[in-house]
C-alpha positions as CSV (number, residue, x, y, z in Angstrom):
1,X,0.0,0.0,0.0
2,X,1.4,3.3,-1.0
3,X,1.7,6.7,1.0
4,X,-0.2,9.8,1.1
5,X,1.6,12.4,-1.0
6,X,3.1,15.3,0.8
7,X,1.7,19.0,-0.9
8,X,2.8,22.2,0.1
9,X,0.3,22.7,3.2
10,X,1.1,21.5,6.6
11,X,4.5,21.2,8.5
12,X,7.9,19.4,8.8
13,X,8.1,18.4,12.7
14,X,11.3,17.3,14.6
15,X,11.8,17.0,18.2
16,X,13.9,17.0,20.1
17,X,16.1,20.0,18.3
18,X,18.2,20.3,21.0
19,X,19.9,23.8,21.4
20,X,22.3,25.5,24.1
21,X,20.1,28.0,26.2
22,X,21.6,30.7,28.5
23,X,20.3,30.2,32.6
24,X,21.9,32.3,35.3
25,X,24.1,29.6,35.8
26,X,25.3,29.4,32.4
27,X,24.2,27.3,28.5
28,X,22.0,24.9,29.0
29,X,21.1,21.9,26.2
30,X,17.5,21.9,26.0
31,X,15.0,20.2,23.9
32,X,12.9,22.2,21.4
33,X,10.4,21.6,19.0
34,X,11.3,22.3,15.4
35,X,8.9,23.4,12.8
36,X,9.2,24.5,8.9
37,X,6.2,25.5,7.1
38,X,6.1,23.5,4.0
39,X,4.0,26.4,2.4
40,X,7.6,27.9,2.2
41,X,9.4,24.9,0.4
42,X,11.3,25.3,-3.0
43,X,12.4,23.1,-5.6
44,X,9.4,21.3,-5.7
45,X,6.8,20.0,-8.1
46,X,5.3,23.4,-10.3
47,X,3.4,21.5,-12.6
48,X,2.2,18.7,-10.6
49,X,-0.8,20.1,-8.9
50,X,-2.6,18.0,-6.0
51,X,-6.5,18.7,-5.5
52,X,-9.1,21.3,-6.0
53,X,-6.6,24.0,-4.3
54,X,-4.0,23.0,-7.1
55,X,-1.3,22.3,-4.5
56,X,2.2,21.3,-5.5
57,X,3.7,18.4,-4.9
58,X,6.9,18.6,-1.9
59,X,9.8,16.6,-3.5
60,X,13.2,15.0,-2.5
61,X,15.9,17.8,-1.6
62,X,13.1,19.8,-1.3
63,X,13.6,22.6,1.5
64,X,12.7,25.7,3.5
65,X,15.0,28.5,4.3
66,X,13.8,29.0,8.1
67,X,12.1,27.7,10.5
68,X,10.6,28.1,14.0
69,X,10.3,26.9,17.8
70,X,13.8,27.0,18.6
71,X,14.2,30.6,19.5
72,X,14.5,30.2,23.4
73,X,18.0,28.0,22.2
74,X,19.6,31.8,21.4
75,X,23.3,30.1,21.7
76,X,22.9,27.6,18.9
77,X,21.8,24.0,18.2
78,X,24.7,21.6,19.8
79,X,25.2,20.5,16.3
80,X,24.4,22.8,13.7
81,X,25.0,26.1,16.0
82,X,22.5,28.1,15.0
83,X,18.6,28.9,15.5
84,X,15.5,28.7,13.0
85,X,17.6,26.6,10.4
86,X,17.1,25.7,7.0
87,X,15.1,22.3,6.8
88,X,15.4,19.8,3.7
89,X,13.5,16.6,3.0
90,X,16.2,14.0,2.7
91,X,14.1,11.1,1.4
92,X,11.3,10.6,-0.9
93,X,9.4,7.7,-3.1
94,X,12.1,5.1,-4.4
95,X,9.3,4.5,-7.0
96,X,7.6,7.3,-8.1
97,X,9.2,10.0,-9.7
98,X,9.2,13.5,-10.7
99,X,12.1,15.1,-12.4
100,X,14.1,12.3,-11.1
101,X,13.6,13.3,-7.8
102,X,11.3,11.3,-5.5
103,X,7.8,12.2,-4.8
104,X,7.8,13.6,-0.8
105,X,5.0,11.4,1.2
106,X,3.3,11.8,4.5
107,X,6.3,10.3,7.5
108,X,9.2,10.8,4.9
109,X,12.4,11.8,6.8
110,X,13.4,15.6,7.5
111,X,16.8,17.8,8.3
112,X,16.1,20.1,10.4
113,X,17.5,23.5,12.1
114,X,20.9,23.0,9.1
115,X,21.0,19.8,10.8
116,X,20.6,19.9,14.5
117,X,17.3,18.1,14.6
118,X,16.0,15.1,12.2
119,X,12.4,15.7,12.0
120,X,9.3,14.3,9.6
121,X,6.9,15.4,6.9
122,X,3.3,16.1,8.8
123,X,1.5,17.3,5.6
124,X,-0.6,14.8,3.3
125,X,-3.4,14.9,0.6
126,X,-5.2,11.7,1.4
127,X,-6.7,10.6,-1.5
128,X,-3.4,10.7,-3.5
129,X,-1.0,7.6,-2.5
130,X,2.2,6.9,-3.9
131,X,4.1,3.4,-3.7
132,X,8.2,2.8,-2.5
């Protein structure tokens, strides 16, 4: 059985993004959520339009210049060192292809905050499903 396809509408999720966060007694790593808008991705699908609101299809490599929920974190992710990252989708269909890039699906994998967090696509039209 295949996947819902992933549109522009909805979000890319990740927790924990964890990120240093200055206390009195000094940085802290704490947990954050970690949210991109996929209303705000590029590089995807311009002429493959999903339901009566013609939404584009979210592809593979597909990404989003900023995102949000980190912002308490002001020191930096422990990894990436930086606050309201870039996120990318770093997997797609195996199967089902557009511009030899695979189609983004509802629970594909995410890179999140320039790669502090790994997070997952939460955005799906659910009468279109695609296999692999």
């Amino acid at each position: 059985m295949g996947l819902p396809i992933c549109p522009t509408q909805g979000i890319a999720m990740a927790f924990p993004d964890v990120c240093k966060t200055p206390t009195p007694g000094g940085p802290v790593p704490l947990p954050y959520p970690n949210i991109a808008q996929l209303a705000d991705a590029t590089d995807v699908a311009d002429d493959l339009l999903l339901g009566p609101s013609s939404l584009k299809a979210v592809l593979q490599d597909s990404s989003i210049a900023t995102s949000t929920g980190d912002e308490a974190g002001s020191i930096g992710g422990v990894t990436s060192g930086g606050i309201k990252g870039a996120c990318s989708v770093t997997s797609g269909s195996s199967t089902v292809l557009y511009g030899g890039k695979g189609i983004a699906r509802f629970g594909d994998p995410t890179s999140q905050n320039d790669d502090n967090a790994v997070g997952v696509l939460m955005g799906a039209f659910p009468t279109v499903l695609v296999g692999g």
